[in-house]
C-alpha positions in Angstrom: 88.2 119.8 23.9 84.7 118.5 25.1 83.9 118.4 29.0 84.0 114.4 29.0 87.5 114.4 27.1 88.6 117.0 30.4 86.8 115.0 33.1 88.8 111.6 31.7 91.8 113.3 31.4 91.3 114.6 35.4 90.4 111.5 36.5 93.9 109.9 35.1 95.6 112.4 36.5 93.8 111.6 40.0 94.3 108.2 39.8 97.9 108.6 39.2 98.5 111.0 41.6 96.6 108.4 44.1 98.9 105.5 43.0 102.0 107.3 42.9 101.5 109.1 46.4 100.6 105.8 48.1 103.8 104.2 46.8 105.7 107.3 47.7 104.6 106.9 51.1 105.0 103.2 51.9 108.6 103.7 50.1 109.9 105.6 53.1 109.0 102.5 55.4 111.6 100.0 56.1 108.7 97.8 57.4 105.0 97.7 57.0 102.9 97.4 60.2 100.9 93.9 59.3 97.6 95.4 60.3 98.6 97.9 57.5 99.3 95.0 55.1 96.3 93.1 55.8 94.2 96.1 55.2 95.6 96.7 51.5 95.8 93.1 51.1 91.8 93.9 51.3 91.1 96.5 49.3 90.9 95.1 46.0 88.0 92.4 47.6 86.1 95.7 48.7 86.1 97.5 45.8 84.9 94.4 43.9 82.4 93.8 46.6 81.0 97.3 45.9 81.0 97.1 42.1 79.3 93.4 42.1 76.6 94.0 45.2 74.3 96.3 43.8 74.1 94.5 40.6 73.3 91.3 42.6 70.6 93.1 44.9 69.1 94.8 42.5 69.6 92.9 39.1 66.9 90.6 37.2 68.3 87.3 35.9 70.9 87.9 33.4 72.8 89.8 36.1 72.6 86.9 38.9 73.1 84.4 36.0 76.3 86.2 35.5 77.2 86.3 39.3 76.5 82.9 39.6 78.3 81.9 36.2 81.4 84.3 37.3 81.4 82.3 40.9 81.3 79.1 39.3 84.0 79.6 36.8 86.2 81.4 39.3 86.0 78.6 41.7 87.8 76.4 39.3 90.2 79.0 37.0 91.7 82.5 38.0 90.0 85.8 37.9 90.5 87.0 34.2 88.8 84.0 33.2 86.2 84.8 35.7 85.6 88.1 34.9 85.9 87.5 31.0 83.3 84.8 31.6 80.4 87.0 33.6 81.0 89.6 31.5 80.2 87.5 28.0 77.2 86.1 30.0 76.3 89.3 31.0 76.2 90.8 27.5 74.6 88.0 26.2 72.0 87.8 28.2 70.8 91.8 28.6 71.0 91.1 24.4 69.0 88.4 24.2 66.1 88.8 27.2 66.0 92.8 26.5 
């Protein structure tokens, strides 16, 4: 097998490991601190925040067209529609302005 096939095939493995060993852990509580809640309750916000800011700082106009499409539609549906949205606008746009 090639290296990439290997590092995709680690990085499931890792990820899986990750989810299983959180849940693992939580399981043995009979009760979850709500600090603790509140912070995974967050997570998912913070790892979108870190995929979409650098994109926004740094990003010409087809990627802040996209943001600003992506806010605008998820303001009024859910998030698949949102990302689904951005994305198309996204693609479209890098195809069309180079």
């Amino acid at each position: 097998m090639t290296t990439t096939v290997w590092i995709i095939l680690a990085g499931a493995v890792m990820t899986y490991l990750t989810r299983a060993g959180g849940h693992m852990v939580l399981s043995r509580f009979s009760r979850i601190h709500p600090r603790v809640e509140a912070g995974l309750n967050a997570v998912p916000a913070a790892v979108l925040t870190t995929l979409v800011a650098p994109a926004a700082l740094q990003g010409g106009v087809p990627e802040l067209t996209a943001l600003a499409v992506g806010v605008l539609v998820g303001w009024f549906t859910g998030l698949m529609p949102m990302f689904f949205t951005a994305a198309a606008v996204l693609i479209l746009l890098r195809n069309v302005m180079g």
